[in-house]
C-alpha positions in Angstrom: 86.1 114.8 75.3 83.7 112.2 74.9 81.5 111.8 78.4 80.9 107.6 77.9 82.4 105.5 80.6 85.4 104.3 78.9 87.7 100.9 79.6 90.2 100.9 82.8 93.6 100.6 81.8 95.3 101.2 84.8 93.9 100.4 88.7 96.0 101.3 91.6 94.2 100.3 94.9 95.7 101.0 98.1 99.4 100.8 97.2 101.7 101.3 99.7 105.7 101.6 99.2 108.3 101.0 102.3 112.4 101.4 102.7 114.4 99.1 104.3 117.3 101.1 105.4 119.7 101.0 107.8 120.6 103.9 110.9 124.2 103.2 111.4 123.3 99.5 112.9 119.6 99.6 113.3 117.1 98.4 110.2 114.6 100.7 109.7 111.7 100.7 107.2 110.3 103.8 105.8 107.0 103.9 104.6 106.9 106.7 101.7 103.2 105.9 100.1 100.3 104.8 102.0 97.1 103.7 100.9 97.2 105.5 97.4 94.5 104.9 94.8 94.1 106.0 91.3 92.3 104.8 88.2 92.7 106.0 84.4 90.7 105.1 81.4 90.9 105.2 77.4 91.2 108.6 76.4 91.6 109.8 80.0 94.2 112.3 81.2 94.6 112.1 85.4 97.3 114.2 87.1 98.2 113.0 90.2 99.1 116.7 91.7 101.4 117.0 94.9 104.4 118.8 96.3 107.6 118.2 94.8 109.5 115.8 97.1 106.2 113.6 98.2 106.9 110.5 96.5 104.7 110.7 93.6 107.2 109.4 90.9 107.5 106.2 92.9 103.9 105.8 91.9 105.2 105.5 88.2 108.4 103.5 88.9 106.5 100.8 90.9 104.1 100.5 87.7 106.9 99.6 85.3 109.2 97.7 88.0 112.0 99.9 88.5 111.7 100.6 92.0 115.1 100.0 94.1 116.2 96.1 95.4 115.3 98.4 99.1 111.6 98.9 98.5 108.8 96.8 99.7 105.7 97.4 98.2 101.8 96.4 99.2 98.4 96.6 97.4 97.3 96.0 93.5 98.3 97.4 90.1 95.9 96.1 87.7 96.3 96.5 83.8 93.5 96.6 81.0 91.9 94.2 84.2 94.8 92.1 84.7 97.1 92.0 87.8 100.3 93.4 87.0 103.0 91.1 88.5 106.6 92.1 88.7 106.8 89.6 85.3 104.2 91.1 83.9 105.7 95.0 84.4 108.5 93.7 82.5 107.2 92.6 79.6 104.6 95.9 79.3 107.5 98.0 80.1 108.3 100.5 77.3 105.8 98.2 75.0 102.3 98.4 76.3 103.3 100.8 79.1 105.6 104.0 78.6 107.2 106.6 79.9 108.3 110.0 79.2 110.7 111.0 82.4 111.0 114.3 83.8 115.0 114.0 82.9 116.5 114.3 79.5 118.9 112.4 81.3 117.1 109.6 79.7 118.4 110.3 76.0 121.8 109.1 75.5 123.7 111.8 75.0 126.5 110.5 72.7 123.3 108.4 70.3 121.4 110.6 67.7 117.9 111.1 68.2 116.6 108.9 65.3 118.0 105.4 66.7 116.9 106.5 70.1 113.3 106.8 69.2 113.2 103.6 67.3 114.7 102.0 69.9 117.6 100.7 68.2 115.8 99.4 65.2 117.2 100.4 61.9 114.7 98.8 59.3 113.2 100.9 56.6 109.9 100.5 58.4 110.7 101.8 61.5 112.7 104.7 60.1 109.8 105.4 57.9 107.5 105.3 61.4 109.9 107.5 63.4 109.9 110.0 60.3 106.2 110.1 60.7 106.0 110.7 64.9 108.7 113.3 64.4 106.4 115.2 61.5 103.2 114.6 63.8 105.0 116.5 66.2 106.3 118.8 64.9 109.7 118.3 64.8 111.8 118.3 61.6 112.9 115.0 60.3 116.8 116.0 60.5 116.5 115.9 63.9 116.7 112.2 63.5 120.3 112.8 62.6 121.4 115.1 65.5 122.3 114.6 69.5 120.1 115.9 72.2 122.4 118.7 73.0 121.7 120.1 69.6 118.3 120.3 70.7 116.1 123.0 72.7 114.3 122.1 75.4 110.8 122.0 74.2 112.4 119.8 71.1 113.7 117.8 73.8 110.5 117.7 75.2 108.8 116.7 72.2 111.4 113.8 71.1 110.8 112.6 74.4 107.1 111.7 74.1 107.5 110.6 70.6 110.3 108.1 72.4 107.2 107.1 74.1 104.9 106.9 72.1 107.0 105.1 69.0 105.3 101.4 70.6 101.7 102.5 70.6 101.3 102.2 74.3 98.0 101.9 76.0 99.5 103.7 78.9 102.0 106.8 79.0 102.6 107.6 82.4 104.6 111.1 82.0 106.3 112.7 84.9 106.8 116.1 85.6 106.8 116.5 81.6 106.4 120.7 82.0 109.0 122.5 84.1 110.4 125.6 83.4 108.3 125.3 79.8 106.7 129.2 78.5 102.9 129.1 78.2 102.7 128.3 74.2 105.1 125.8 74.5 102.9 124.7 77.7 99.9 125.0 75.1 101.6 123.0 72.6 102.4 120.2 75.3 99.0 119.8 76.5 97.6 119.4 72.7 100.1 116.6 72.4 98.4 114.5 75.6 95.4 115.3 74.5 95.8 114.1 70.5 97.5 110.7 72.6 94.2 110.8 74.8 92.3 110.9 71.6 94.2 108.3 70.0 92.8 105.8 73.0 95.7 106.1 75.5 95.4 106.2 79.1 97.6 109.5 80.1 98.8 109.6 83.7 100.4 112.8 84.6 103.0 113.4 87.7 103.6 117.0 88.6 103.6 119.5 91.5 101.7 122.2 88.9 98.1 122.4 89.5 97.5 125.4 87.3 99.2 123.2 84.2 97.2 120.0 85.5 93.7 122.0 85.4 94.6 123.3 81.6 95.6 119.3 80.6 94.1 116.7 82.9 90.3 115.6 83.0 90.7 114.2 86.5 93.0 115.5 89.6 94.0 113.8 92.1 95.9 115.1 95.0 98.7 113.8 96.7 99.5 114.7 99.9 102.3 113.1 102.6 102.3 109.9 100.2 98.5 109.5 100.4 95.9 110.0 97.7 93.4 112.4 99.7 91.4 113.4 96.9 90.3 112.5 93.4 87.6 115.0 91.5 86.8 116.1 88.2 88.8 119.3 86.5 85.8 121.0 86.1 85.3 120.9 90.0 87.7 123.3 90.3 86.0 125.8 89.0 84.5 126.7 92.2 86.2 126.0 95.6 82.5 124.9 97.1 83.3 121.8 95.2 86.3 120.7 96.3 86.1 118.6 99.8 89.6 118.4 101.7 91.0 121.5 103.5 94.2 120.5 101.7 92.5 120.9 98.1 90.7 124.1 99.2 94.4 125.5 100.3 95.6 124.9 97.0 92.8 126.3 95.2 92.9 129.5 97.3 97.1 129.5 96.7 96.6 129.5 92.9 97.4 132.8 91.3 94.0 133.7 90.1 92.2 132.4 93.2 94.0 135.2 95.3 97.4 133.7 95.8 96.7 133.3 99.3 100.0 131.5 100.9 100.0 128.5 103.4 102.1 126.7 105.9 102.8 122.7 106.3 104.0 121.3 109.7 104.9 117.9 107.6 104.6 114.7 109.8 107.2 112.0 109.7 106.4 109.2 107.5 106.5 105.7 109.2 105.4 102.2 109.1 102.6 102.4 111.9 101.0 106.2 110.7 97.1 106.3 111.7 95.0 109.1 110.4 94.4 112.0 108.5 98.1 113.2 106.8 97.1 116.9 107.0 95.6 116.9 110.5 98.5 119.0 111.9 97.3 121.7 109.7 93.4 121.5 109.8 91.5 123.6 112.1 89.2 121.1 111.6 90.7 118.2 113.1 90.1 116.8 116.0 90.4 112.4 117.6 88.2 110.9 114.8 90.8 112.0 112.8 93.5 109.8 114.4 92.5 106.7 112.7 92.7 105.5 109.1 90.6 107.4 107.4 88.1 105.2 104.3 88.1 106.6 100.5 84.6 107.6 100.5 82.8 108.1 97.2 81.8 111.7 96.7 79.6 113.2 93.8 82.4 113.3 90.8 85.2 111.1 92.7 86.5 109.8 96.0 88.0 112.1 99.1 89.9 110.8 102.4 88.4 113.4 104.4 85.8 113.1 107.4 84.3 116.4 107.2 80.7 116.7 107.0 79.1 119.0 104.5 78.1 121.7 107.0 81.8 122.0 108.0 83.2 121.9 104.5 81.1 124.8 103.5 82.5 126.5 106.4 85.7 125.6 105.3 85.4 127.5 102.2 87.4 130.7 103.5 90.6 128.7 104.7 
């Protein structure tokens, strides 16, 4: 992939998302993200990594304004450098902006696939476009004519980016797009994002699969407790002396080929008024400083929430 600085397409900085809800007759707000940052670029692909269950597909319904009437959000969404207002997220949405959903709950079930990609449009033109996205890949072009349940589920897979990509977005945001996939169809996935990234999209990736994210992504950043905690380069991974948060290093030493070694969370209760570090019941490390909000600090290939000093982190490198 080229190495030149490319433009910003997408800028989150320090988004937070809150729940209004109600404990029999006492409102209560729930705060779900804190503080989360993330940045993707033409011809980027960032996976935001994290356990299922965190919060990270909020990140992707609060870009295209489909979060419930409940939510309350904070911070800034900007947009090829433009603030994205909840006006704005409308008219991007499924134009400029798309998304292929971890669901094929999305497809209609009772439309064929052809009308669904096209979006309804039944002009020669755009028959003739959605003939071409569904040779480019790799799909027949009868498939236009048939029903998702006709369909297996790397097709679906596959109709479901070309859903996406039928605008020419600048943006895909694509969550949890692998589960339960076998590695060549895995292969075959990530050579899709990367012919989009190539193309000039921005690809944001949602997922709980690091060891898919480190074969697609250029950039990871991890989610952890609805906070972003660290953002570093793929090719950081390569070596766990790069990494700087006990929480990364715990995942890299949990991957299979870095020893499988297992770990336990004690997960705190998200609220409104959290201080600190999210993963200071499970550092040894911890200790008061850690009780306060904790700055995204520029390291050598990213940022990291994490006040360890280097001494420390190298010691950190067994945990």
């Amino acid at each position: 992939m080229d190495k030149t600085v490319n433009k910003e397409i997408l800028k989150v900085k320090d988004l937070s998302i809150s729940f209004t809800q109600y404990n029999g007759l006492k409102k209560e707000t729930l705060q779900t993200i804190h503080n989360l940052n993330v940045s993707v670029h033409e011809k980027e692909i960032v996976a935001i990594v994290g356990a299922s269950g965190s919060g990270k597909s909020l990140l992707a319904h609060s870009i295209l304004g489909i979060l419930p009437y409940n939510a309350h959000i904070n911070g800034e969404i900007y947009f090829c450098g433009e603030l994205l207002t909840e006006e704005k997220k409308k008219m991007e949405r499924g134009k400029n902006i798309a998304l292929i959903p971890q669901s094929i709950s999305y497809l209609n079930p009772l439309m064929k696939i052809g009308p669904q990609i096209r979006k309804g449009d039944n002009s020669f033109k755009a028959k003739q476009k959605c003939s071409e996205i569904l040779k480019k890949y790799r799909l027949d072009e009868k498939i236009a004519n048939m029903y998702p349940f006709q369909l297996s589920g790397g097709m679906i897979r596959r109709v479901l980016i070309s859903t996406a990509v039928y605008s020419s977005p600048k943006l895909i945001l694509a969550d949890e797009p692998t589960p339960g996939l076998d590695s060549k169809t895995l292969k075959h996935i990530a050579e899709h994002f990367q012919e989009l990234a190539n193309e000039g999209m921005g690809v944001l990736i949602i997922t709980h699969d690091l060891d898919m994210a480190l074969k697609i992504a250029n950039r990871i950043v991890v989610f952890y407790d609805g906070i972003t905690i660290e953002d570093i380069s793929t090719d950081d991974f390569s070596s766990v002396d790069n990494l700087n948060h006990p929480y990364t290093k715990a995942l890299f030493h949990a991957m299979p080929q870095n020893g499988f070694h297992s770990f336990s969370l004690e997960y705190p209760l998200s609220t409104s008024d959290k201080k600190g570090c999210s993963f200071y019941n499970n550092c040894s490390h911890a200790n008061c400083d850690c009780l306060v909000d904790i700055p995204w600090k520029k390291t050598n290939s990213g940022f990291v929430r994490c006040l360890l000093e280097k001494e420390e982190k190298n010691a950190l490198n067994s945990f």
